[in-house]
VOPAGU-2260 file (C-alpha; in pm, 1 decimal, decimal comma):
REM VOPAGU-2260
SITE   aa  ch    i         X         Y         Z
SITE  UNK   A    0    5352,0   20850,1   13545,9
SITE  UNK   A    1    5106,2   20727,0   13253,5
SITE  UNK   A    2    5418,1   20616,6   13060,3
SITE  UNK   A    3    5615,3   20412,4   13345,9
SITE  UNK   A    4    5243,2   20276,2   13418,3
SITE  UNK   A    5    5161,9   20171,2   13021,0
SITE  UNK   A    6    5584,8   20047,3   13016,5
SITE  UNK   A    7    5456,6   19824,2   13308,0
SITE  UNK   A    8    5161,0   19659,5   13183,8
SITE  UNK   A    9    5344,2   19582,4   12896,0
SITE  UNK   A   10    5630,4   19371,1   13004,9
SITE  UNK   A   11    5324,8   19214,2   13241,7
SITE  UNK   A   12    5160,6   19097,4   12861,7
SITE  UNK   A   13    5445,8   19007,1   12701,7
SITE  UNK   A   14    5597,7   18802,5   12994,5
SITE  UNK   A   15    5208,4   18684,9   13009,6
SITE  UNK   A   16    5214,5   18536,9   12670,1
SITE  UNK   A   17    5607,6   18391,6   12683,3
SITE  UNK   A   18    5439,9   18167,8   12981,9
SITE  UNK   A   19    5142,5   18093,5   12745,6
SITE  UNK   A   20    5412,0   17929,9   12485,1
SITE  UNK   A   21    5579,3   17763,8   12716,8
SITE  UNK   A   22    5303,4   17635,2   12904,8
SITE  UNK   A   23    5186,8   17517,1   12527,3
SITE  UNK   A   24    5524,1   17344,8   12473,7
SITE  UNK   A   25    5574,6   17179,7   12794,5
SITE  UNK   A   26    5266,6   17023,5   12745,1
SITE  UNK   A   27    5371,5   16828,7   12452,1
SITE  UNK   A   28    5748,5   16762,0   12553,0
SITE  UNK   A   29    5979,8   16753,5   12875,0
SITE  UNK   A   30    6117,0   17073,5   12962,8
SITE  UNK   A   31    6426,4   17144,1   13212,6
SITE  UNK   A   32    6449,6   17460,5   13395,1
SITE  UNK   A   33    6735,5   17614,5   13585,2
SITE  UNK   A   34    6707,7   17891,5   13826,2
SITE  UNK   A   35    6950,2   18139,0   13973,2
SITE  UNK   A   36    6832,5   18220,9   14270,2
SITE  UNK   A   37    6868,5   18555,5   14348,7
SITE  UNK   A   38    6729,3   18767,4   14725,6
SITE  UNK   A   39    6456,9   18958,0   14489,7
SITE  UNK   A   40    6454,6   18832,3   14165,3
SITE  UNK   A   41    6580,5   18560,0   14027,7
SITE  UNK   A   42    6698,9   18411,0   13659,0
SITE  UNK   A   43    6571,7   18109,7   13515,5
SITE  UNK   A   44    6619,4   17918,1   13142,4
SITE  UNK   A   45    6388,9   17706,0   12998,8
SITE  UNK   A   46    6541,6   17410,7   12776,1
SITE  UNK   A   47    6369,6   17154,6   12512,5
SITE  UNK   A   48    6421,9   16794,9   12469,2
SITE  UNK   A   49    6688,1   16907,3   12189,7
SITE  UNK   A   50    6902,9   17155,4   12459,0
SITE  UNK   A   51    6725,8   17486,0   12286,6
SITE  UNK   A   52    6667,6   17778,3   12445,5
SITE  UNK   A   53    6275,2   17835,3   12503,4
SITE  UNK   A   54    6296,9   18076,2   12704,6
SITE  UNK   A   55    6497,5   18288,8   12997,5
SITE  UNK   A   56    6360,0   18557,1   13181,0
SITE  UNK   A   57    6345,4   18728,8   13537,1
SITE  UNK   A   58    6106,2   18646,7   13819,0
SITE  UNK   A   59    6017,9   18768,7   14118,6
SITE  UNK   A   60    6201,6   18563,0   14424,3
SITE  UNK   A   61    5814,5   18435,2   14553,7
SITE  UNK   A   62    5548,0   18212,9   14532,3
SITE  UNK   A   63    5347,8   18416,3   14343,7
SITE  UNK   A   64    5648,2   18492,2   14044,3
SITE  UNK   A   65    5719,2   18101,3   14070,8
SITE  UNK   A   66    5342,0   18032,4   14073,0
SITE  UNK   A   67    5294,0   18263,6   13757,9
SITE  UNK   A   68    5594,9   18045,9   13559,6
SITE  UNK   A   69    5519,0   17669,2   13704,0
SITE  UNK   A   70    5175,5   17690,2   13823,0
SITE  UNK   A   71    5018,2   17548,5   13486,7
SITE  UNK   A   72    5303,6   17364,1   13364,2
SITE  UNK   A   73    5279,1   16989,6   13298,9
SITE  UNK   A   74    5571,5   16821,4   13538,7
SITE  UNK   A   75    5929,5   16955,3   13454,9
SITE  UNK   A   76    6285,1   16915,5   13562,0
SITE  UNK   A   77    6406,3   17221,1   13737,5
SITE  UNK   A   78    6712,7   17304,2   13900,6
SITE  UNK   A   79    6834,3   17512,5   14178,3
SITE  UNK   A   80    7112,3   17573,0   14368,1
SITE  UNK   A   81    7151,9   17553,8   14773,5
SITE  UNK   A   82    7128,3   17899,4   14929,3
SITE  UNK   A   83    6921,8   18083,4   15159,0
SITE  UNK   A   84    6624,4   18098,5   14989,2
SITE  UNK   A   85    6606,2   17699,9   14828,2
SITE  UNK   A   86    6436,1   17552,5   15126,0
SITE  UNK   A   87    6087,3   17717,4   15079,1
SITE  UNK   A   88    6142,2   17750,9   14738,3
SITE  UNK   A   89    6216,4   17406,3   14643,1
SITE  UNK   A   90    5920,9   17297,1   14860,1
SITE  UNK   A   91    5710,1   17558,6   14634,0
SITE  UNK   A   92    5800,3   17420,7   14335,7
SITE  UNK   A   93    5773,5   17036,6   14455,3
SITE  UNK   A   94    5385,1   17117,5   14550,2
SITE  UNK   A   95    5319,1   17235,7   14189,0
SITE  UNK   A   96    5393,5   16891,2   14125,9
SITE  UNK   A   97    5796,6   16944,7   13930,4
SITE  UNK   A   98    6074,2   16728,2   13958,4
SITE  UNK   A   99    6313,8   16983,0   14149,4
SITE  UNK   A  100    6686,7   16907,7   14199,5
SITE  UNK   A  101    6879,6   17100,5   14456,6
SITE  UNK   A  102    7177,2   17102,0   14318,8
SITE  UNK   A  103    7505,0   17151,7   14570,5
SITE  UNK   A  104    7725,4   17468,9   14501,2
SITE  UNK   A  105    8080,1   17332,6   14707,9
SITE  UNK   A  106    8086,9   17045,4   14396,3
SITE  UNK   A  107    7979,4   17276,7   14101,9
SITE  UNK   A  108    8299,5   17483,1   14046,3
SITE  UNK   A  109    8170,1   17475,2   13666,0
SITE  UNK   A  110    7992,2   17737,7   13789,2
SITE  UNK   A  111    8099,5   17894,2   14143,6
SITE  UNK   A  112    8466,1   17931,0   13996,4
SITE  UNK   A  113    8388,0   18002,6   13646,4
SITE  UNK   A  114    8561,7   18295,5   13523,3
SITE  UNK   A  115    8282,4   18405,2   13316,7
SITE  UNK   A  116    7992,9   18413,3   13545,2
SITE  UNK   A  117    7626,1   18604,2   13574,2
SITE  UNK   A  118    7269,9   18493,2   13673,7
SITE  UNK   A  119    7170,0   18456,6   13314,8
SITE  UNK   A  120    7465,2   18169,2   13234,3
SITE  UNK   A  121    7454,2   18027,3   13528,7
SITE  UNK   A  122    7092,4   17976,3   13504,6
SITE  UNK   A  123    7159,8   17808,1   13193,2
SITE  UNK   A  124    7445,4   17580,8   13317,5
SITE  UNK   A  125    7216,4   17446,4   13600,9
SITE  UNK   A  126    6982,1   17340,0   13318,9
SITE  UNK   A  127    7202,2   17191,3   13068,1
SITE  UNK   A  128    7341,8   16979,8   13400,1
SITE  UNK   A  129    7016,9   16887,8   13537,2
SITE  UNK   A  130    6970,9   16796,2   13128,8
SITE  UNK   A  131    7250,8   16552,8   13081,0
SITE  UNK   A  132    7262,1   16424,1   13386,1
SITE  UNK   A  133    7063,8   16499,7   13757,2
SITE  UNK   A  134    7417,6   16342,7   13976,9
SITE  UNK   A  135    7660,0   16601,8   13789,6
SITE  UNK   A  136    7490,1   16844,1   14038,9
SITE  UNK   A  137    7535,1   16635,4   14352,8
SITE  UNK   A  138    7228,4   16686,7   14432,6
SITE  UNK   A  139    7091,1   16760,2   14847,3
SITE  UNK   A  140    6795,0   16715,6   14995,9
SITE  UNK   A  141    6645,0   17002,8   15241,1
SITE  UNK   A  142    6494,5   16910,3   15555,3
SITE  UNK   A  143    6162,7   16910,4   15697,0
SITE  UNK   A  144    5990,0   17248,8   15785,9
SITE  UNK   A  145    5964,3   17116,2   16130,9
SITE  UNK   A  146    6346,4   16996,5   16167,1
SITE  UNK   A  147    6440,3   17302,9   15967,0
SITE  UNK   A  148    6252,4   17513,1   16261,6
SITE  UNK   A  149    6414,5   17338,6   16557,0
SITE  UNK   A  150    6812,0   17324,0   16366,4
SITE  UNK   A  151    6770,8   17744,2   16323,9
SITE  UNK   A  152    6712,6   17732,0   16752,6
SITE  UNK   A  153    7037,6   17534,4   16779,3
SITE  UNK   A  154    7200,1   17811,4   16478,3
SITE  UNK   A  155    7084,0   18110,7   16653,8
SITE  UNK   A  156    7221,2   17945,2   17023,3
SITE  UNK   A  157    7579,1   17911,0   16821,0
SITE  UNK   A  158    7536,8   18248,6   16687,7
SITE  UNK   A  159    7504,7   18418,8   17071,5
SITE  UNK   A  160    7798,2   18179,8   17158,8
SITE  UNK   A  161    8033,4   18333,8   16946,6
SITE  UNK   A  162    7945,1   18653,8   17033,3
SITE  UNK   A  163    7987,5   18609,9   17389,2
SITE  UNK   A  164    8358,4   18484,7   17279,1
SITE  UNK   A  165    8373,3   18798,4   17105,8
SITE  UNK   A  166    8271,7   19003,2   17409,4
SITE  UNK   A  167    8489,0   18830,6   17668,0
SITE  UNK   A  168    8818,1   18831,3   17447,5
SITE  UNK   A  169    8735,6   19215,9   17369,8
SITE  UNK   A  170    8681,4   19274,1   17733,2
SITE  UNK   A  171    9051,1   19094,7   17834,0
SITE  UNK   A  172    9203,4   19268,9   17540,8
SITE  UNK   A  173    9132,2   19588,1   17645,8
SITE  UNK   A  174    9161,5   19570,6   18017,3
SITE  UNK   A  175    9529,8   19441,4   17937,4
SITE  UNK   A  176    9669,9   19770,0   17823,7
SITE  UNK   A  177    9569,2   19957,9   18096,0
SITE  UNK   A  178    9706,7   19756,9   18364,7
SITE  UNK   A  179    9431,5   19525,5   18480,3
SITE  UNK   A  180    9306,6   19155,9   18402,7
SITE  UNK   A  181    9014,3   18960,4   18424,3
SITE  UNK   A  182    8985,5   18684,7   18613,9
SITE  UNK   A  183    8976,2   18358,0   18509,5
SITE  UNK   A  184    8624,5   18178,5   18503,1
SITE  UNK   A  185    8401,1   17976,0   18273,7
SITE  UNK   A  186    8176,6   18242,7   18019,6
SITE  UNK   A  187    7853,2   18181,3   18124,2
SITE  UNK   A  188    8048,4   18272,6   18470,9
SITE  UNK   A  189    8173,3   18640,9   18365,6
SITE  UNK   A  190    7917,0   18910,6   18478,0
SITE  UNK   A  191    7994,1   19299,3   18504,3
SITE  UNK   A  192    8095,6   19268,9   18874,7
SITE  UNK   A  193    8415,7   19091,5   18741,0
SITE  UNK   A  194    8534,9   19433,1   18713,7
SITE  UNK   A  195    8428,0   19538,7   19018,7
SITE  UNK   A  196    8808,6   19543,4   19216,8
SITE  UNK   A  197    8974,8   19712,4   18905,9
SITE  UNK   A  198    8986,5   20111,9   18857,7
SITE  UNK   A  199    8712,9   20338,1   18756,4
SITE  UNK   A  200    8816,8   20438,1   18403,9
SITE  UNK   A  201    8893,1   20040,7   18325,5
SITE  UNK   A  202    8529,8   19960,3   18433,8
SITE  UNK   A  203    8366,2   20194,5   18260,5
SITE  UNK   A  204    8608,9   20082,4   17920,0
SITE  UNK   A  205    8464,0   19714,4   17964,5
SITE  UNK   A  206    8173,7   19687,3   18248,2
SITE  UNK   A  207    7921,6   19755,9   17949,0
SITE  UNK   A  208    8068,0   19479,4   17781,9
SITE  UNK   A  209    8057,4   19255,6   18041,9
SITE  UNK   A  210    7695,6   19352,5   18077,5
SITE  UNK   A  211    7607,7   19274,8   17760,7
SITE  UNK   A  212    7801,2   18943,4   17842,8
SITE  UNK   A  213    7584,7   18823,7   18109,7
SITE  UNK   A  214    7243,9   18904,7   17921,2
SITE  UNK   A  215    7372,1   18693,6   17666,0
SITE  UNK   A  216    7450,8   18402,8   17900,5
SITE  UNK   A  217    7072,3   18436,5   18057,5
SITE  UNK   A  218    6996,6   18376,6   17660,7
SITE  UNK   A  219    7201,1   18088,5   17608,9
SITE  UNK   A  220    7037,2   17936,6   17913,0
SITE  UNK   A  221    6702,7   17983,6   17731,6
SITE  UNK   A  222    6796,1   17853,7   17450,2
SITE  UNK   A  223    6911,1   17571,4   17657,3
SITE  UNK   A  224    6560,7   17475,1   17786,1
SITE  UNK   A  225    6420,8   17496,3   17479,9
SITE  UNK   A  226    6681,1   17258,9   17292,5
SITE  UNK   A  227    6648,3   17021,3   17627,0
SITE  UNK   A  228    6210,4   17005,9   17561,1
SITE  UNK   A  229    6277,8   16960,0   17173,9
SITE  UNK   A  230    6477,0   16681,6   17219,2
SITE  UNK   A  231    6166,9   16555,7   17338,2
SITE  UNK   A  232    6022,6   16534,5   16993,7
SITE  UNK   A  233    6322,4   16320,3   16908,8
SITE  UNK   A  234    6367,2   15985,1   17123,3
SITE  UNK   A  235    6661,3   15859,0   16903,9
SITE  UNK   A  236    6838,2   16100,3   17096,1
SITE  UNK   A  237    6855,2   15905,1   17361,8
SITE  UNK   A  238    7058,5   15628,4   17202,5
SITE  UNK   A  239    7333,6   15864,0   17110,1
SITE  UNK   A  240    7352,7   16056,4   17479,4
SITE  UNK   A  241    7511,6   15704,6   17588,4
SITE  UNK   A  242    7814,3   15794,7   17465,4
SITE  UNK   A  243    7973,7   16010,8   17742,3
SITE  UNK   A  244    8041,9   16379,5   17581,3
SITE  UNK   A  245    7739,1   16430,0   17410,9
SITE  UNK   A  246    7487,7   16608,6   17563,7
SITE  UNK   A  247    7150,1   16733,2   17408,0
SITE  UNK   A  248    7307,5   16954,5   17223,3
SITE  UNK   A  249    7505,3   16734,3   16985,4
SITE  UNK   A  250    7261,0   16460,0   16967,4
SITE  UNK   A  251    7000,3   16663,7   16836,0
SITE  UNK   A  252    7212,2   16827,2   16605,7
SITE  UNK   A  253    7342,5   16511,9   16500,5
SITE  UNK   A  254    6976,3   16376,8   16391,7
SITE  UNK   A  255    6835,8   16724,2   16272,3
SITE  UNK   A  256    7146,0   16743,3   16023,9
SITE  UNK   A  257    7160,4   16396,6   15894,2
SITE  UNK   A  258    6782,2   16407,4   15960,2
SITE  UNK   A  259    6757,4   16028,5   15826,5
SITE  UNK   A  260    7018,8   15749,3   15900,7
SITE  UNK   A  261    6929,1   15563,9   15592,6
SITE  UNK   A  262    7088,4   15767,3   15370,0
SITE  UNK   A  263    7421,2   15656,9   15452,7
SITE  UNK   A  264    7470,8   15263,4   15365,7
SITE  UNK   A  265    7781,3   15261,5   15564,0
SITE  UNK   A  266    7846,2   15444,3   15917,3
SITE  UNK   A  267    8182,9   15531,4   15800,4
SITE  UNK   A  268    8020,6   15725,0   15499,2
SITE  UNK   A  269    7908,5   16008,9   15792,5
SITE  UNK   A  270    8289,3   16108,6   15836,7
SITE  UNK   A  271    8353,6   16241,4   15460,6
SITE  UNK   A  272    8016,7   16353,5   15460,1
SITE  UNK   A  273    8094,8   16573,3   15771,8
SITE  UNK   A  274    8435,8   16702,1   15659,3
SITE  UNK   A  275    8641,6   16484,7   15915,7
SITE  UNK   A  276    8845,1   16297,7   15643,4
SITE  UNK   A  277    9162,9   16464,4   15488,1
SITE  UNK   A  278    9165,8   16567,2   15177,1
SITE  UNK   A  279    9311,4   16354,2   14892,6
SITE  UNK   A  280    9546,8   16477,7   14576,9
SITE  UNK   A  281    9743,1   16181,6   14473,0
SITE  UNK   A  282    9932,5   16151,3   14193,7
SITE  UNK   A  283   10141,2   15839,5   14083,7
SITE  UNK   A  284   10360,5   15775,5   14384,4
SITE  UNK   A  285   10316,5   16126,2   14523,4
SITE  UNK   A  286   10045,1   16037,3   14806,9
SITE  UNK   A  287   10054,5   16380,9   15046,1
SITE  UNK   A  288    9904,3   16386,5   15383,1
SITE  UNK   A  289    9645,9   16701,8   15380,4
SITE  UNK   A  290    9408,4   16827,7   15612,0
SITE  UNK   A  291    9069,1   16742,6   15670,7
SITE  UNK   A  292    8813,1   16890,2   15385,2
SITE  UNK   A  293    8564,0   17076,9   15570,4
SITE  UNK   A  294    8333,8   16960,0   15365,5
SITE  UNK   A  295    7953,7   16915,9   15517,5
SITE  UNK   A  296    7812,3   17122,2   15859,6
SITE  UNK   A  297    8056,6   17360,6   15983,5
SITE  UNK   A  298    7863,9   17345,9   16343,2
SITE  UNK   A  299    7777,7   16985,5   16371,4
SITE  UNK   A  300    8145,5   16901,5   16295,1
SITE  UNK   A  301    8224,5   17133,7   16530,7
SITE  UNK   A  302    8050,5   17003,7   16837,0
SITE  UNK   A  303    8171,5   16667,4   16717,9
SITE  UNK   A  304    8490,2   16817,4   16841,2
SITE  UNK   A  305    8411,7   16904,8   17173,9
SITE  UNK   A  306    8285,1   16605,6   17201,1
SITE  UNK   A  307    8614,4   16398,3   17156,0
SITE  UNK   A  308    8791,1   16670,2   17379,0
SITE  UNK   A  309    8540,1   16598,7   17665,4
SITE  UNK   A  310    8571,1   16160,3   17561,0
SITE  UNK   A  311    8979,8   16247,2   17577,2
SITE  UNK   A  312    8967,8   16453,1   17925,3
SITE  UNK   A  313    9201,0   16281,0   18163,5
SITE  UNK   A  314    8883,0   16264,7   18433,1
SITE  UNK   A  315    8689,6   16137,3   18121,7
SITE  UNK   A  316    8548,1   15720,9   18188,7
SITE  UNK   A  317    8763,9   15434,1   18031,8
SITE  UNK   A  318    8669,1   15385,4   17660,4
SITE  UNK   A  319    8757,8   15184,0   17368,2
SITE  UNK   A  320    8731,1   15504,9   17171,2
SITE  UNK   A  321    8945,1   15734,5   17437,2
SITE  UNK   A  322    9198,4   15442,1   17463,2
SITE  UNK   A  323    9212,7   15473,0   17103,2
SITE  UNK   A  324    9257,1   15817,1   17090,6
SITE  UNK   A  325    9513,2   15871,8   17346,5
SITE  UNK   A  326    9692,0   15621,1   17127,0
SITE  UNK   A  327    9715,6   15799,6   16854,1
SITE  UNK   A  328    9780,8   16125,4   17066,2
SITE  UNK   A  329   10119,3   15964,7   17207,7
SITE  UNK   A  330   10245,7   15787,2   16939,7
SITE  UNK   A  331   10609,9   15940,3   16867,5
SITE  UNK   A  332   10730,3   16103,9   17185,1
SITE  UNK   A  333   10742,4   16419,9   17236,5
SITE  UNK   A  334   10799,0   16557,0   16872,5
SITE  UNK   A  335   10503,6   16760,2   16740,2
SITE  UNK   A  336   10267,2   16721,0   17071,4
SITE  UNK   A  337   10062,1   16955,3   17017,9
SITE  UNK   A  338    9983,0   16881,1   16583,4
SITE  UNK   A  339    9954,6   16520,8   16708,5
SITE  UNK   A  340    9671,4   16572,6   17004,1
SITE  UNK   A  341    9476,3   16824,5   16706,1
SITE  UNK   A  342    9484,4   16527,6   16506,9
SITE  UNK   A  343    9369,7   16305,4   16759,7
SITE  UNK   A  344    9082,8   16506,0   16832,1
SITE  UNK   A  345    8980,9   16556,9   16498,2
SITE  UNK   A  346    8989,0   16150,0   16445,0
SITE  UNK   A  347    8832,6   16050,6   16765,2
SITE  UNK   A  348    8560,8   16294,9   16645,1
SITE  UNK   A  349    8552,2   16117,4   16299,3
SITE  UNK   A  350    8506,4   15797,6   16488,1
SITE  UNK   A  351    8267,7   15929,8   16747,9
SITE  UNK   A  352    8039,3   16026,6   16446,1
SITE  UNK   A  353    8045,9   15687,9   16315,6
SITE  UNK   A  354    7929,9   15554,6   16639,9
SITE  UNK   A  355    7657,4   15787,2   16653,3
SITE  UNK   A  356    7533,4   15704,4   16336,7
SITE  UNK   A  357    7561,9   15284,4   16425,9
SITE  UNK   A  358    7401,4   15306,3   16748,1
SITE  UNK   A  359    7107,9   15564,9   16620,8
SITE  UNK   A  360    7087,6   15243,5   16291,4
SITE  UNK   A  361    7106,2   14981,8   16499,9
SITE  UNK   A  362    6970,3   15106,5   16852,7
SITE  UNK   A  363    7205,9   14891,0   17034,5
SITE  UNK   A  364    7281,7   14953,2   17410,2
SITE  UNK   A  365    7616,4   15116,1   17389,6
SITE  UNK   A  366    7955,8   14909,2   17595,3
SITE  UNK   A  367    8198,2   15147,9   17577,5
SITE  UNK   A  368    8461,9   14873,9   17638,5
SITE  UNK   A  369    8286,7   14641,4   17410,6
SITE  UNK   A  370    8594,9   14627,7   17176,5
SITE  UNK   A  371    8858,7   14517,2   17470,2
SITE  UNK   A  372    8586,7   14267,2   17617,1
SITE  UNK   A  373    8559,2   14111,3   17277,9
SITE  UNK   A  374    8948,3   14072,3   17248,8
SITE  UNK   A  375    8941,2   13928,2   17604,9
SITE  UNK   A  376    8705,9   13688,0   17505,8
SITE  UNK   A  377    8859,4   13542,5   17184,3
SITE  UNK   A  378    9210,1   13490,9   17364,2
SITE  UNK   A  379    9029,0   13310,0   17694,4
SITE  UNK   A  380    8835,3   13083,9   17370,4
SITE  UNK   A  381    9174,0   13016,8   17239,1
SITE  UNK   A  382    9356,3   12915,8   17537,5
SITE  UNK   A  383    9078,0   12686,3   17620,5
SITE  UNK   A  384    9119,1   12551,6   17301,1
């Protein structure tokens, strides 16, 4: 016990005075620090002016272990990539008054597909990057704490969503077997007496599961209120729910994600940004057509989505943006319907995020014929002519 206490106290000194010499050096030249985050400890490296090593070490994943390092160091680069932990922790290190770059891990394959790869090198590849050059780590910025709170209400509403997906398919897939079927109905519609007219041994298979089904629903709805009142905090909203298909829902997601519409200096920037462009490999005359990239929000792109489905619904109003759409859906027959109206979907949501973005810039009142009136107008001017 007296040994693993005196073993203790000693790497406490020695790390004690490593942070004494660096402190010492900082304050007479720029350092640049990478960390690997890690969930309890994580691995940073110190470089000087010159590239050198001064120093790489363990910490402990909190404000006190990033206090200890940073706390008394004159202003510093430091580096960091995106994870779970880089909101507060960026934020920490910001306060202490350090340049900190949040660098994002889907463009740094130098590291995330390196074949030689551990918390100690990659430490020290986020610093010799933030070193040379801040934009070779395509750098993001985290949200506020309070639009970080209110996103993680719209996260955990997606996250009971697919769940009750998961419940409902498991609930058809197993009443299938033995004979019976659910009946059709929209999910925040299936409760356990779905199962009521079927036979004993089937409801007691999947009855549970509808139960758990409906007390998720009841959740959902809660969620629901909550997402309605924060949208309160948020009037821009307001500009975007005139486009018919987005709800609440999407238009607060769509502002807590981009969280500020100057950081685009084109609308049409917000597609690639989102993932809704296809990918590009060409190479002399070889130009492929690939899918989209994915790239961005997963669940914003997502609702996006839904969104063009509702804008392409046959009951849906007359738009320039549905016309559009349907256009593209139709165009070569019958061959390859159903890859065509996917595609169509997936561009009308492209374009439906660039008008979100234009009308929360501009705060225009939205025509959704405004691009057929326009046409109208310029051939009635040229007759008259």
């Amino acid at each position: 016990m007296k040994k693993s206490t005196t073993a203790k106290m000693s790497r406490e000194s020695k790390n004690l005075v490593k942070n004494n010499q660096v402190h010492e050096l900082a304050a007479e030249q720029r350092l640049t620090i990478g960390i690997d985050l890690g969930d309890r400890t994580s691995r940073y490296c110190i470089l000087d002016e010159r590239g050198e090593i001064v120093s790489e070490e363990r910490l402990a994943t909190s404000k006190e272990g990033f206090n200890s390092l940073l706390e008394k160091m004159p202003r510093s680069r430091v580096a960091l990539e995106a994870g779970t932990h880089s909101p507060w922790v960026s934020a920490q290190i910001a306060s202490l008054g350090h340049e900190v770059i949040v660098a994002n891990p889907h463009k740094l394959k130098l590291i995330t597909q390196s074949a030689k790869k551990n918390d100690r090198i990659d430490a020290e590849r986020l610093a010799r990057l933030a070193r040379v050059d801040a934009k070779l780590l395509s750098p993001i910025r985290h949200r506020g704490a309070e639009a970080q709170a209110d996103l993680a209400v719209i996260r955990a509403r997606a996250e009971l969503m697919e769940t009750r997906t998961a419940l409902i398919n498991s609930a058809r897939g197993l009443a299938k077997p033995m004979g019976e079927r659910l009946g059709k109905c929209e999910a925040d519609q299936v409760k356990e007496s779905l199962a009521s007219g079927m036979r004993d041994e089937v409801r007691e298979v999947i009855g549970p599961l509808l139960k758990s089904v409906e007390a998720i629903s009841g959740q959902i709805a809660e969620y629901d209120k909550k997402i309605e009142k924060i949208t309160g905090r948020y009037p821009e909203t307001e500009l975007l729910r005139q486009v018919h298909g987005v709800g609440p829902l999407i238009a607060l997601t769509f502002i807590l994600t981009l969280e500020d519409a100057q950081r685009f200096q084109q609308s049409r920037d917000v597609g690639p940004y989102l993932g809704l462009t296809p990918k590009q490999h060409d190479s002399g005359d070889s130009a492929p057509e690939l899918r989209i990239s994915k790239a961005g929000d997963g669940l914003l792109r997502s609702l996006l989505v839904q969104g063009a489905h509702c804008i392409l619904r046959r009951n849906a109003p007359d738009s320039d943006l549905k016309a559009w759409g349907l256009g593209k859906q139709d165009n070569g027959g019958k061959k390859g319907g159903k890859t065509r109206k996917k595609k169509a979907v997936v561009a009308v949501a492209r374009k439906l995020a660039v008008l979100l973005h234009r009308l929360w810039v501009t705060g225009e009142v939205y025509d959704p014929l405004y691009n057929r009136k326009s046409v109208q107008t310029a051939r009635a001017q040229g007759k008259a002519a």
